[in-house]
C-alpha positions as CSV (number, residue, x, y, z in Angstrom):
1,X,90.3,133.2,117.9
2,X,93.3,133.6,115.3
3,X,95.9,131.8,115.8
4,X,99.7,132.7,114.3
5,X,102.3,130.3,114.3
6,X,105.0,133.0,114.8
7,X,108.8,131.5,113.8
8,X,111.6,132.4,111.7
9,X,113.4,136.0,112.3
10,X,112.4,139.3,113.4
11,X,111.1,140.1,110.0
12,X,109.4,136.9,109.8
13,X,107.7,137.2,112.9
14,X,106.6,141.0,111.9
15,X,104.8,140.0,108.6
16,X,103.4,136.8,110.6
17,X,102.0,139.4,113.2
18,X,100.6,141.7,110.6
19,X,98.5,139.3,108.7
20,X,97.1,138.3,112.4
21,X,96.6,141.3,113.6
22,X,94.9,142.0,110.5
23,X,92.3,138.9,110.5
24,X,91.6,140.1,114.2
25,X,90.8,143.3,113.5
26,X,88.8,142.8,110.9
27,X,87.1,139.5,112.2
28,X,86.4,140.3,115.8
29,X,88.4,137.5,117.3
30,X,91.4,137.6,119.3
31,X,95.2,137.1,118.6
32,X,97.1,134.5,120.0
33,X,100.8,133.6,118.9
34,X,101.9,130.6,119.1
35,X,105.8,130.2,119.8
36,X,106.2,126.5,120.3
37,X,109.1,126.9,117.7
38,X,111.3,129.0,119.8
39,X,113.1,126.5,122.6
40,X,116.7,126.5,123.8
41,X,117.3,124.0,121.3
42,X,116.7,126.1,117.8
43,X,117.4,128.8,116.1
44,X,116.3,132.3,117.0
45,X,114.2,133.7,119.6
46,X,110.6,135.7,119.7
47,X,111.2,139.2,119.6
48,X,108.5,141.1,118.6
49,X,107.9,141.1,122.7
50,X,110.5,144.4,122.4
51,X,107.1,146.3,120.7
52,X,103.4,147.3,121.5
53,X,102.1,144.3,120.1
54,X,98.2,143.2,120.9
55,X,97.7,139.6,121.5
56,X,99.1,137.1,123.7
57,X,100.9,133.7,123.0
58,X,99.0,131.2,123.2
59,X,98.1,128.5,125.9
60,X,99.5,124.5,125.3
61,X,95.4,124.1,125.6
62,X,94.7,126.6,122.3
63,X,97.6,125.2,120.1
64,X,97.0,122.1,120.6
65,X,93.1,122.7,118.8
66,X,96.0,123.0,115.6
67,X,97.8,120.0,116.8
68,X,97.4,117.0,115.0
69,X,97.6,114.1,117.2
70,X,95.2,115.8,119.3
71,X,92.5,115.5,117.3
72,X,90.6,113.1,118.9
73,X,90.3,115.2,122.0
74,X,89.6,118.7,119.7
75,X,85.8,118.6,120.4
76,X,86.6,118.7,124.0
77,X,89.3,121.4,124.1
78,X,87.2,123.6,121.5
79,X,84.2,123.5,124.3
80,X,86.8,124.1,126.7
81,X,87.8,127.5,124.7
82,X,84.2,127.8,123.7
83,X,84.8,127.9,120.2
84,X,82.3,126.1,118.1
85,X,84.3,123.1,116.5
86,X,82.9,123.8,113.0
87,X,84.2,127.3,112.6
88,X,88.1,126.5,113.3
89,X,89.9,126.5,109.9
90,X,93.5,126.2,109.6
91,X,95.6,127.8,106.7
92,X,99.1,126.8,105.6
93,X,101.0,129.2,103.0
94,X,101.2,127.8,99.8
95,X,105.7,127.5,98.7
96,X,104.9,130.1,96.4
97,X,105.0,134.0,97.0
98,X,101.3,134.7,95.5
99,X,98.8,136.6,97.4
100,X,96.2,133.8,98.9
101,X,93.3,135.5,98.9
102,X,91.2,132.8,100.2
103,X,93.5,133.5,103.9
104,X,91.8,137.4,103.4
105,X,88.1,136.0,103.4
106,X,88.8,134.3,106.8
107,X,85.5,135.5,108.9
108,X,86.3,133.2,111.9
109,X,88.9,131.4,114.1
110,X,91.7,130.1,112.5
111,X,95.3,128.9,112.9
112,X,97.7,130.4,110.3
113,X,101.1,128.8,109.7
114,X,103.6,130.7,106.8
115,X,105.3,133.4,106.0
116,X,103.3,135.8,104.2
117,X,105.2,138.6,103.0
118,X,102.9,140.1,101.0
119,X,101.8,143.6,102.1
120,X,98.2,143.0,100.7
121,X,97.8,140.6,103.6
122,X,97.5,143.3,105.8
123,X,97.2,146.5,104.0
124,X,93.6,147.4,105.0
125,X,95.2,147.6,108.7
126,X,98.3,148.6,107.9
127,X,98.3,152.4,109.8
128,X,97.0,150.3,113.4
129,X,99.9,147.7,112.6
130,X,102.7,150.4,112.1
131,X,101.6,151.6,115.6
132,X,101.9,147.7,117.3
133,X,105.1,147.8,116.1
134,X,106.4,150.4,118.2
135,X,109.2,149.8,120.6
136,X,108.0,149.4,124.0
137,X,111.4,150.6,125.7
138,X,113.0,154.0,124.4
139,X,116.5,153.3,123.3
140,X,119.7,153.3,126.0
141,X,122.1,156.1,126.4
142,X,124.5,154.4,123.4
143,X,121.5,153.6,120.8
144,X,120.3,157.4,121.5
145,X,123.8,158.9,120.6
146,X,124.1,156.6,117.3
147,X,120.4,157.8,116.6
148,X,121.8,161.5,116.4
């Protein structure tokens, strides 16, 4: 499983998606977002629900294998998910804006927490990516006009 932490703006969330949706494909596992950042009480919302993304957000029991005071119990819930406890690796972006290219040799599950916008992190998919990102809804009667 891949895990995003998905928070920040739309344009955040798009590049955070797309290096995801990247590992997944070319990893095998599945996506899962994890929105815990986006609460009445902050900043923003999750949008990228408004396009054909693939993935779900993920369950309190799969963020919390990223969670730090539940570590003790992370044996348990990876058996739960049955994910083998030795292949969950988590990656945090670096403050800098260079490519990590360690994050693009992931083979396996993995929680991913930054911003990464950097096209290479997703370039290999980036064709299946542009189509995920297509609105789900056509636009209203007022956004078609302004379209024209």
């Amino acid at each position: 499983m891949i895990v995003v932490r998905i928070h920040g703006g739309l344009g955040n969330q798009m590049f955070q998606y797309a290096l995801g949706r990247h590992l997944s494909l070319t990893t095998g596992q599945h996506l899962r977002l994890e929105t815990g950042m986006y609460n009445p009480s902050h900043l923003g919302k999750f949008d990228l629900d408004k396009f054909q993304i693939v993935g779900s957000v993920a369950s309190r029991l799969e963020s919390s294998l990223f969670w730090r005071p539940a570590a003790r119990f992370l044996p348990r819930i990876a058996k739960l998910l049955g994910i083998p406890r030795d292949s969950l690796r988590i990656y945090c972006q670096a403050p800098s804006m260079e490519v990590d290219e360690e994050v693009l040799r992931i083979t396996g599950s993995a929680y991913i927490a930054g911003l990464w916008q950097n096209e290479r992190y997703f370039s290999g998919s980036a064709q299946v990516i542009r189509r995920d990102f297509m609105l789900k809804d056509s636009p209203n009667v007022l956004n078609t006009r302004r379209l024209e």
